[in-house]
ROROZA-678797 format. One record per residue (C-alpha): residue in three letters; x negated, y negated, z negated. Coordinates in steps of 0.5 Angstrom, whole numbers, padded with zeros to 4 digits, always signed. Layout:
ALAXYZ ...
//
This chain:
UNK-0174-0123-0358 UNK-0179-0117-0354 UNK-0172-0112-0353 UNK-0168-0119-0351 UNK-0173-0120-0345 UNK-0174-0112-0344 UNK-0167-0112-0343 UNK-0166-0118-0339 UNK-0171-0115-0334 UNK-0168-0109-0333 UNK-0162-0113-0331 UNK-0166-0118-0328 UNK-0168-0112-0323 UNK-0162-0109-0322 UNK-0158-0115-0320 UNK-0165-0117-0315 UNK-0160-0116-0310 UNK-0155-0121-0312 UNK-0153-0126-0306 UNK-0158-0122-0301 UNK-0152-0118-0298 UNK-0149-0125-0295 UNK-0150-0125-0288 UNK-0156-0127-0285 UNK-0153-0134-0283 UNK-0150-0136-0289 UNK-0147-0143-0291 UNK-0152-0149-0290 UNK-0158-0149-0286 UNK-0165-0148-0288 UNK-0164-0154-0289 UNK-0161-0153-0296 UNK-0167-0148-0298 UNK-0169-0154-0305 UNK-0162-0153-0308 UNK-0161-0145-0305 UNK-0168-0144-0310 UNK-0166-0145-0318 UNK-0169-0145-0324 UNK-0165-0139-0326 UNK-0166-0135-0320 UNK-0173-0137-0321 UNK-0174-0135-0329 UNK-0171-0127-0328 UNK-0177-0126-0324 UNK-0182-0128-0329 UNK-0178-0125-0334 UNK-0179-0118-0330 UNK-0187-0120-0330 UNK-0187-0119-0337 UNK-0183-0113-0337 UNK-0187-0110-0333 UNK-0193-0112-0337 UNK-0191-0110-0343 UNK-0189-0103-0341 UNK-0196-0102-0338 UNK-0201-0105-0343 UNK-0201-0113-0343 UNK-0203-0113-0337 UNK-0201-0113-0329 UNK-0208-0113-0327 UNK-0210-0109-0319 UNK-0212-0103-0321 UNK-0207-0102-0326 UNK-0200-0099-0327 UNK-0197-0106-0328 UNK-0200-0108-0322 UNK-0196-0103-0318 UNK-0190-0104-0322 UNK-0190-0112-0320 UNK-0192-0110-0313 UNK-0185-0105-0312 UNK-0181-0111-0315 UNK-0183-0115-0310 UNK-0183-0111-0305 UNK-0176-0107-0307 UNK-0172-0113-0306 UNK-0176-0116-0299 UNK-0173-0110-0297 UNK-0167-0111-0299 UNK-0166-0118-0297 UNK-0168-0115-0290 UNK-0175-0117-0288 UNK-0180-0112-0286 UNK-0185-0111-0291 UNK-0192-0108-0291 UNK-0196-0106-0296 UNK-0204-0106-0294 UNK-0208-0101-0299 UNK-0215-0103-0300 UNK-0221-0102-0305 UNK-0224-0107-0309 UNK-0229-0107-0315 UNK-0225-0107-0322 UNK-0228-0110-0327 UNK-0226-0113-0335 UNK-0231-0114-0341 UNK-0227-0112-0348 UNK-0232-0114-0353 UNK-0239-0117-0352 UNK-0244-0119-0358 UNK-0251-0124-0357 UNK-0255-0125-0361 UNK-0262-0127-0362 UNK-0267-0122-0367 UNK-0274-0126-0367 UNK-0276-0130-0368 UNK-0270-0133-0372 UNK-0265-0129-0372 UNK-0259-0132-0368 UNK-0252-0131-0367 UNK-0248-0133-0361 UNK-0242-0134-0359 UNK-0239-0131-0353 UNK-0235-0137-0347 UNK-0239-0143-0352 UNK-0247-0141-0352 UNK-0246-0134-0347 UNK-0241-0131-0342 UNK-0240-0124-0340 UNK-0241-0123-0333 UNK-0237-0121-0329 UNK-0238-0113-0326 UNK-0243-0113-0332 UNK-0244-0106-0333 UNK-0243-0104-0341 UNK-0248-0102-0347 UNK-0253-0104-0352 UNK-0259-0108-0349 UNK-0265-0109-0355 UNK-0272-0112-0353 UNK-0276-0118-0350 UNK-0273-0123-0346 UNK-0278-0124-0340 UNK-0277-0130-0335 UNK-0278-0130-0328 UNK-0280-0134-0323 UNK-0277-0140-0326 UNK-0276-0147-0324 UNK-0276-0153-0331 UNK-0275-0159-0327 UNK-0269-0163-0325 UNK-0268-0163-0319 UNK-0271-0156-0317 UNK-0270-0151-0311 UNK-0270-0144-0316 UNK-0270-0138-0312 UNK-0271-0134-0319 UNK-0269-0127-0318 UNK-0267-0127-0310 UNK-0274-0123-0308 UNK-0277-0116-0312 UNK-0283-0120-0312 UNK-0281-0124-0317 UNK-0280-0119-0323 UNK-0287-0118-0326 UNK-0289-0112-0329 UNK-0287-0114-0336 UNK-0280-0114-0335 UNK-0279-0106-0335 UNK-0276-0105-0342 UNK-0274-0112-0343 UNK-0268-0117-0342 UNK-0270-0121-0335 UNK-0269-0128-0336 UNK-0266-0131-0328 UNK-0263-0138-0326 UNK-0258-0139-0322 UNK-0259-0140-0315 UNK-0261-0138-0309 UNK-0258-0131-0307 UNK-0252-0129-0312 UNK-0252-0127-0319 UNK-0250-0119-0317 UNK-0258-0120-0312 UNK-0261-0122-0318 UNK-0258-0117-0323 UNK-0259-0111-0318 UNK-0266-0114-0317 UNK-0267-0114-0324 UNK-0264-0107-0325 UNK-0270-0105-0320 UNK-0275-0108-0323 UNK-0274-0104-0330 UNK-0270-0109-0334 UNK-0265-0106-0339 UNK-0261-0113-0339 UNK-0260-0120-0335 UNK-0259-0127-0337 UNK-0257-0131-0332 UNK-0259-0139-0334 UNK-0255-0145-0330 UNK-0260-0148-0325 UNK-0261-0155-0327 UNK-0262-0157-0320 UNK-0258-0163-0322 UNK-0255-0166-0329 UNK-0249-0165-0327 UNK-0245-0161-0332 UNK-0243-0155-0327 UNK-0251-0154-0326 UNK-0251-0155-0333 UNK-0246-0153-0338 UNK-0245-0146-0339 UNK-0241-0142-0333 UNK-0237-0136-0331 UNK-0240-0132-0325 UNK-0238-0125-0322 UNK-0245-0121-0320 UNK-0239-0119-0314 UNK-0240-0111-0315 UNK-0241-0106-0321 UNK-0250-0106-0324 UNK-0252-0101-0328 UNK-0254-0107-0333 UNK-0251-0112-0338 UNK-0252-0118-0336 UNK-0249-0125-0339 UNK-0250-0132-0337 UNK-0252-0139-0342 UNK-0253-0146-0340 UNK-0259-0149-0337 UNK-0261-0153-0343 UNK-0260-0145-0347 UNK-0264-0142-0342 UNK-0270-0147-0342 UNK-0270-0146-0350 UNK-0271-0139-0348 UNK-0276-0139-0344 UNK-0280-0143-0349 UNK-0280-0139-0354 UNK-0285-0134-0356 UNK-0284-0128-0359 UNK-0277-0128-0357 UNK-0273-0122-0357 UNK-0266-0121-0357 UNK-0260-0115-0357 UNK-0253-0116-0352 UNK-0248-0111-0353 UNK-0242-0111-0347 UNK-0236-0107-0348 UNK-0234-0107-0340 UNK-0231-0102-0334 UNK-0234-0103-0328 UNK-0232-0099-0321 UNK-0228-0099-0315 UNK-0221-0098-0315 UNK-0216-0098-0310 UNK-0210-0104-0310 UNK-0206-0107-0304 UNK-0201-0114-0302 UNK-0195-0113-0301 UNK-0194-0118-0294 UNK-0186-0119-0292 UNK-0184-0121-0285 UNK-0178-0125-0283 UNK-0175-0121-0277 UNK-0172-0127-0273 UNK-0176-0133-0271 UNK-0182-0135-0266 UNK-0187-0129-0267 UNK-0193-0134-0264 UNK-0192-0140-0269 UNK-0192-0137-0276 UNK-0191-0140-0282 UNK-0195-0136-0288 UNK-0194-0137-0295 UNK-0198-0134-0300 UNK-0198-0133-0308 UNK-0203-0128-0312 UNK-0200-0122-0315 UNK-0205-0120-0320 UNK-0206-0121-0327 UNK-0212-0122-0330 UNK-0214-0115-0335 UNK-0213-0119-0341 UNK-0206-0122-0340 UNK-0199-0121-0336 UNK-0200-0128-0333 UNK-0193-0131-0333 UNK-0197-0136-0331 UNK-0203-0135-0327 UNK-0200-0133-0322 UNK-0192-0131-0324 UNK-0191-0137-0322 UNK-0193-0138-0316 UNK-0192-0131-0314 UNK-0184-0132-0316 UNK-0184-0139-0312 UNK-0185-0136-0306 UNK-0181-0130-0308 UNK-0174-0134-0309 UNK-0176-0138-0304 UNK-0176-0132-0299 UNK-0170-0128-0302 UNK-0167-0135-0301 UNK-0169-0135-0295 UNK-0166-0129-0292 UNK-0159-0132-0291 UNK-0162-0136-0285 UNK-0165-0135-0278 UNK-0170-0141-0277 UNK-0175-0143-0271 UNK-0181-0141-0272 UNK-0183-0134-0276 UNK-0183-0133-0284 UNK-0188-0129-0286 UNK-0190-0129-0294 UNK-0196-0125-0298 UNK-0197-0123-0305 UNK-0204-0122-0305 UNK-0208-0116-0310 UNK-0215-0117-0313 UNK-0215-0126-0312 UNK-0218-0125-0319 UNK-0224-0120-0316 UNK-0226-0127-0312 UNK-0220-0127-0308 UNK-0221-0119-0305 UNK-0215-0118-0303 UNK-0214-0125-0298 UNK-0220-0124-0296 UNK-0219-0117-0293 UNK-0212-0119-0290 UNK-0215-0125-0285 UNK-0222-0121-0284 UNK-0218-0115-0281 UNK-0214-0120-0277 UNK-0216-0121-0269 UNK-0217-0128-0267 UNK-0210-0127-0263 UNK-0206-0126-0270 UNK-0210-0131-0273 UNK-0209-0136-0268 UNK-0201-0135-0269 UNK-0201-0137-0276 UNK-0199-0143-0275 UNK-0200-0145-0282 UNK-0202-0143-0289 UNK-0199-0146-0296 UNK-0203-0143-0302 UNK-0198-0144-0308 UNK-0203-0141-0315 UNK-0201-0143-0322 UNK-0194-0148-0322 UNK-0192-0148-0328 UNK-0197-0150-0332 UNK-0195-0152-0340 UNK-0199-0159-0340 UNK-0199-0160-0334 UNK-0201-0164-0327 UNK-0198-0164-0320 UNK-0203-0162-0316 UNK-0203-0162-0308 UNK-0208-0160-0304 UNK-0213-0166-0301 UNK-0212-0163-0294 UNK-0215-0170-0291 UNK-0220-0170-0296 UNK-0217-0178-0298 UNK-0220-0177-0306 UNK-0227-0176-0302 UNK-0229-0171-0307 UNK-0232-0164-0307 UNK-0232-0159-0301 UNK-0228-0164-0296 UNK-0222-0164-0291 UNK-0218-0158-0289 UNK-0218-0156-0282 UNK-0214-0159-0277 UNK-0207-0160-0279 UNK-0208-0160-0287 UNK-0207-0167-0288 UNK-0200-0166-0284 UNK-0199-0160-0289 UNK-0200-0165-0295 UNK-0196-0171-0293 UNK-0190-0166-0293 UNK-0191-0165-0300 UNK-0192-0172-0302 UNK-0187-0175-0299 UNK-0183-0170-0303 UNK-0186-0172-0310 UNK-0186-0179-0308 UNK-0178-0179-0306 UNK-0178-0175-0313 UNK-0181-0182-0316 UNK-0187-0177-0318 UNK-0194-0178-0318 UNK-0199-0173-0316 UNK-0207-0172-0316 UNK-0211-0169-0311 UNK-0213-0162-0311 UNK-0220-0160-0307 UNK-0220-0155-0303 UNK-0226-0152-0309 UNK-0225-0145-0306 UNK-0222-0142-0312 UNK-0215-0139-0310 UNK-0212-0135-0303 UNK-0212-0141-0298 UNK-0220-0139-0298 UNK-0221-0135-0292 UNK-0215-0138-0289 UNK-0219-0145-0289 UNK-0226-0142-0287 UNK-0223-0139-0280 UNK-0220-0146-0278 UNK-0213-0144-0281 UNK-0210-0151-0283 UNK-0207-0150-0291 UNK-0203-0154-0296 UNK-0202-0152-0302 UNK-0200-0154-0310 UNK-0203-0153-0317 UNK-0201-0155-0324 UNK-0208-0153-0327 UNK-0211-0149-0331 UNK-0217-0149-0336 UNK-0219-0158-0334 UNK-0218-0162-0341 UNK-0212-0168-0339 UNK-0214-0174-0340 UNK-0210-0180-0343 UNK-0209-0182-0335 UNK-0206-0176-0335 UNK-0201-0177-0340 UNK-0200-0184-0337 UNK-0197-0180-0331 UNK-0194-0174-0333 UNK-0194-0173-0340 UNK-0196-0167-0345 UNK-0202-0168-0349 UNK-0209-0171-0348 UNK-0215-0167-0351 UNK-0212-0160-0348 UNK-0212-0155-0342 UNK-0207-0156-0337 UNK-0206-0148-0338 UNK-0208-0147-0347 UNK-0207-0140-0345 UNK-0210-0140-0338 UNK-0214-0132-0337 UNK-0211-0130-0344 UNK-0206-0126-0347 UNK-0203-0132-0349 UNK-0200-0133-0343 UNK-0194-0129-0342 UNK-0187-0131-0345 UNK-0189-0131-0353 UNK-0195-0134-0353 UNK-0195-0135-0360 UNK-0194-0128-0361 UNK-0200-0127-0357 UNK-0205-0131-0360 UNK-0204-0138-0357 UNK-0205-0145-0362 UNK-0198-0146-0366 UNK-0200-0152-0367 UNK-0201-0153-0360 UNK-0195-0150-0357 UNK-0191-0155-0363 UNK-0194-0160-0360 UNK-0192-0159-0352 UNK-0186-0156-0354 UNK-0184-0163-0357 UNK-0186-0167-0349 UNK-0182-0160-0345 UNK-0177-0155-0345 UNK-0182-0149-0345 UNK-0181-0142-0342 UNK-0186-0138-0347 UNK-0192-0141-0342 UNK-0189-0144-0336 UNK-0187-0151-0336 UNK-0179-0151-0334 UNK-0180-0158-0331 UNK-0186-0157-0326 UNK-0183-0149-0325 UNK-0177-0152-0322 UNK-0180-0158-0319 UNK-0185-0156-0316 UNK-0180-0150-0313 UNK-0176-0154-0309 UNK-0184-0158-0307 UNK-0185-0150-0304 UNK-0178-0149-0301 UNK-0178-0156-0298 UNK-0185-0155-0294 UNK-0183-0148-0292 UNK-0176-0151-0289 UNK-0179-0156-0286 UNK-0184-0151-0281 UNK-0179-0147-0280 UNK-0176-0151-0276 UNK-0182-0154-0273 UNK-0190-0155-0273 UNK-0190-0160-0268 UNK-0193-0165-0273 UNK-0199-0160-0273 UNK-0205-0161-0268 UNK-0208-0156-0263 UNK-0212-0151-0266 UNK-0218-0150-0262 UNK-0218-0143-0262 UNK-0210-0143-0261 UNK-0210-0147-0255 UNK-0216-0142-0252 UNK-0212-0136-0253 UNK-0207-0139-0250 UNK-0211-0141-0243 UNK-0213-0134-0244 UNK-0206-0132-0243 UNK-0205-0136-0238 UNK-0212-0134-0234 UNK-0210-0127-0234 UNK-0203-0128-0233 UNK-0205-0132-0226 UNK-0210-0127-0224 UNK-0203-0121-0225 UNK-0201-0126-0220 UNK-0206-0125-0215 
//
């Protein structure tokens, strides 16, 4: 099977510029995009994924070789389809864990399970970390204002030596890990913070500590970390197998060369992998959707200008976006019209996700900026024409239209979900099975197009794969339906983006030119 799937890769690439060298004005319009974005066209790029992944150690992480492979892919059949491409080169910090123990050595020798009773922290630094745990500076009441950690002086003199117990709050985990390391700490445990009894303020969670430390650090829950502190005598041994340092990676951005340059319809999709998987899924998916679309839509010339992104290092807290919009100037910001974010589309249990741009589900962070509301009634009306039903996605901040949101960039977007449990309410709408994970192999080796092979739940794939029609990790469905939900939106703001409000910073940039145009003028 793995031969076949090399194979057809390598056909896969060297027919990418099948149909590309019609005409940029090919029959039908832009129009006709949905129908011109097949599941077969969209298949051969996920094929070429895993190709690429299991050529280069499982993985298609930034900062690896399978990293550098997708992105010659992609770009390699931009140019070929005519659009002019960039590849931006930036720095960003790599940073995987292999292996990790935890374990409790007095009083009552314990062991822990890793990503139940503890987690790795991202960027942690590797090594073997033996000796008394030290709280600092805690807050055991619910709700608190914790700070613990944010502040040198937190760390009391016995720490040096000792495994530093912090909590969550306050400054980010990578301040309080440095802090810790300063003071002498050859460990750190990050408990939640319990400001609240909300599960995320209490359940076990994943953080990034942002840049590499010098020591290993783990995180627990807030009830795990209040039994800590209250027991004497108490020390404990982590041993992380972890990389932690700064490596280069880049986006690949494709430009139409037709098209308004001041009204520019973004589309985005991250490229990378997490270290341990070729992520089929999380995020080939949405990383070949955009990419069919565009190749599609290379055949015609539309109203407004197409610009689409595959971003690098969005698994490193979405380094790579980030890098893009802030090296922007406020003009070429004011000229994106919009943003679609599409990340995880083909999920094998899976939800149909739209971005909440009106915030209408009144959860979480909130409303878009102006103009998302506009951007989601496109994709509902899609889905409602379809006979689907659809949930609201809050924009949490979790994928690429981040940046984008937070410099007034109004955004869209759909998500077919990743490690939330469905609900019998779920299947009621969409099928699948209840008491699972919209993705089984989300961050896993399993998601690649042999998931059992690669360690998923046999049983589990036996029974998703008597509800859908899969391809290795991808749901062919809601791969393909959400598709053409990607094509339909972007051909829809090709031609026109009046459906949008003025954006502030749009409208002043545009009085600004017609100040300095008059002044000109005498």
């Amino acid at each position: 099977m793995r031969r076949r799937l090399i194979g057809a890769a390598a056909v896969a690439v060297l027919l990418g510029s099948f149909a590309l060298s019609a005409p940029a004005q090919a029959g039908g319009t832009i129009k006709d995009l949905p129908r011109a974005v097949t599941l077969a066209g969209l298949l051969r790029h996920l094929v070429a994924f895993q190709a690429i992944a299991d050529r280069n150690n499982d993985t298609r992480a930034s900062g690896t070789p399978g990293y550098d492979r997708s992105a010659d892919y992609v770009a390699t059949l931009l140019k070929l389809a005519g659009y002019k491409v960039t590849r931006q080169p930036f720095d960003f910090n790599y940073c995987t864990d292999d292996a990790s123990t935890f374990t409790q050595n007095t009083p009552a020798p314990t062991t822990y399970v890793d990503q139940e009773d503890y987690d790795v922290l991202d960027c942690s630094a590797g090594g073997t970390a033996t000796g008394a745990v030290v709280p600092v500076d805690l807050q055991l009441t619910t709700p608190n204002t914790s700070t613990s950690g944010c502040q040198p002086t937190d760390f009391p003199a016995a720490v040096s030596g000792g495994i530093a117990l912090v909590q969550r709050g306050g400054c980010p985990f990578g301040q309080k890990a440095a802090n810790a390391e300063a003071a002498g700490a050859i460990g750190v445990i990050i408990m939640n913070q319990g400001d609240s009894t909300a599960p995320d303020r209490q359940d076990l969670f994943a953080g990034t500590l942002g840049a590499p430390v010098g020591i290993p650090a783990i995180s627990v829950s807030y009830p795990q970390g209040v039994a800590f502190a209250g027991t004497a005598n108490l020390t404990v041994t982590i041993t992380v197998e972890a990389e932690a340092e700064v490596r280069g990676t880049e986006n690949v951005i494709a430009e139409s060369r037709w098209g308004d340059p001041n009204e520019v319809v973004m589309s985005g999709a991250h490229l990378d992998s997490v270290p341990g998987g070729p992520g089929i899924n999380d995020n080939g998916t949405g990383s070949a959707g955009i990419l069919e679309a565009a190749l599609q839509a290379s055949k015609h010339k539309t109203k407004n200008k197409l610009r689409f992104a595959w971003w690098g290092a969005e698994e490193a807290n979405l380094v790579g976006s980030t890098y893009y919009v802030n090296n922007l100037t406020e003009a070429e910001q004011a000229k994106i019209a919009l943003y679609l974010n599409f990340d995880m589309i083909g999920s094998p249990n899976y939800t149909l996700g739209v971005y909440d741009g009106d915030d209408s589900a009144a959860t979480g962070a909130g409303p878009g900026p102006a103009g998302s509301a506009q951007i989601e009634e496109v994709f509902l009306k899609f889905f409602a024409k379809r006979g689907e039903a659809t949930s609201a996605s809050d924009f949490t901040g979790r994928s690429d239209y981040g940046p984008f949101i937070a410099t007034g960039i109004p955004a869209g977007g759909l998500f077919t979900g990743a490690e939330v449990i469905k609900t019998e309410a779920d299947v009621a709408l969409w099928g699948g099975v209840a008491g699972r994970q919209f993705d089984p192999c989300y961050h896993e080796a399993c998601d690649s197009l042999t998931p059992e092979r690669d360690g998923a739940d046999a049983a589990v794939y036996r029974q998703l794969r008597q509800e859908y029609r899969l391809f290795g990790n991808v749901n062919t469905y809601a791969f393909d339906l959400n598709a053409d939900a990607v094509a339909t939106a972007i051909a829809t703001f090709a031609q026109d983006t009046s459906s949008l409000p003025p954006r502030p910073a749009v409208t002043a940039a545009a009085a600004a030119a017609r100040t300095s145009g008059e002044a000109l003028l005498g």
